[in-house]
C-alpha positions, 0 to 999 in steps of 0.5 A: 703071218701076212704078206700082201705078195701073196694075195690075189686081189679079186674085184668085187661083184655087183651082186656078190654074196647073195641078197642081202643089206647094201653097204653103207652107213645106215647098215653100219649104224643097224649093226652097231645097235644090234652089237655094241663094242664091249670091253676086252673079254680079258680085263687086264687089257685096253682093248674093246670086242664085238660080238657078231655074225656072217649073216646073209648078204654079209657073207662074202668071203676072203679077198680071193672072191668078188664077194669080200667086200660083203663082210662086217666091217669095223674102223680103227683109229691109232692116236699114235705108233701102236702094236695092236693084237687083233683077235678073231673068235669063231662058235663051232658047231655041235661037233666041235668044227668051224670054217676056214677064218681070217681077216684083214687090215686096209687103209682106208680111203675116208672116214665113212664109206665102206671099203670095195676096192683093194689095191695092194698099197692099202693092204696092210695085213692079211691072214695067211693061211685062213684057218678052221680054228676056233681063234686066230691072232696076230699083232699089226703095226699101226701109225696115225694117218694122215687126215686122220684117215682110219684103217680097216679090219674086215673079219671073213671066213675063207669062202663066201655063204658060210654063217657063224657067230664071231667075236672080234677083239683089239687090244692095245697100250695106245689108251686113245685109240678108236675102235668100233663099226665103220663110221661109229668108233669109240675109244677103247675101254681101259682094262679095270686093272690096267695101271691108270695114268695118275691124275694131273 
């Protein structure tokens, strides 16, 4: 479960996370190449995934650090009142461990920058506790906003530096909704055997 009560807010540090690629826009669009969104693992769904990594510089941790903002980062784009399940997959190592992962969902303040800030009005969900398991869910309510303004999911593992492989899922019955890398959403993919709207 979330609760935003409970969370402790800290503010991002100019060098936190270590060395490593500046947020922006260029660094998403890098990122989308490198790990395009791909259908639902589960084809009955509509939905879409990412697979992709905490690598150095993108590394940061849990909101309880200065370094969170150092994280992969992805928009989502309701076209209207929708239950999204939202699904993070952690690779285990050799012996079958991972680390302490979560994630959580903000609203954004516009379509394209990356999110530094955190002030609890914007937060929307948070996992709690992180948990060292190989896969976490939950369902968030999400509306359209105004503007069009998207929200923000920010997958991390608990601490700051700890690299892995992950995937992260949405899945939906809002058939327009928008899902991707900061900046570059697509719609979500109808599952091959999600009932298809007949044709008009």
């Amino acid at each position: 479960t979330g609760s935003e009560a409970a969370i402790m807010l800290a503010t991002p540090a100019a060098d936190a996370g270590g060395k490593g690629p500046e947020l922006g826009p260029d660094l998403f669009r890098s990122l989308a190449s490198e790990h395009p969104v791909d259908p639902h693992p589960n084809p009955e769904l509509i939905g879409a995934s990412v697979s992709a990594a905490w690598t150095r510089g993108l590394d940061g941790g849990c909101p309880k650090f200065g370094s969170w903002a150092k994280n992969p980062q992805f928009h989502v784009f309701p076209s209207r009142p929708t239950k999204v399940t939202i699904e993070l997959r952690q690779e285990m190592n050799a012996e079958g461990k991972g680390f302490g992962i979560g994630f959580i969902v903000v609203k954004a303040e516009d379509d394209a920058a990356p999110k530094t800030t955190i002030v609890k009005a914007e937060m929307v969900y948070y996992t709690k506790p992180y948990k060292a398991s190989k896969r976490i869910e939950a369902k968030v309510n999400l509306v359209p906003r105004k503007g069009g303004l998207p929200y923000i999911v920010i997958p991390s593992t608990y601490e700051p530096h700890q690299l892995t492989n992950f995937t992260l899922a949405v899945a939906t019955d809002d058939r327009e909704m928008k899902f991707g890398w900061l900046g570059i959403s697509q719609t979500v993919v109808v599952g091959t055997r999600v009932p298809r709207a007949p044709p008009l």
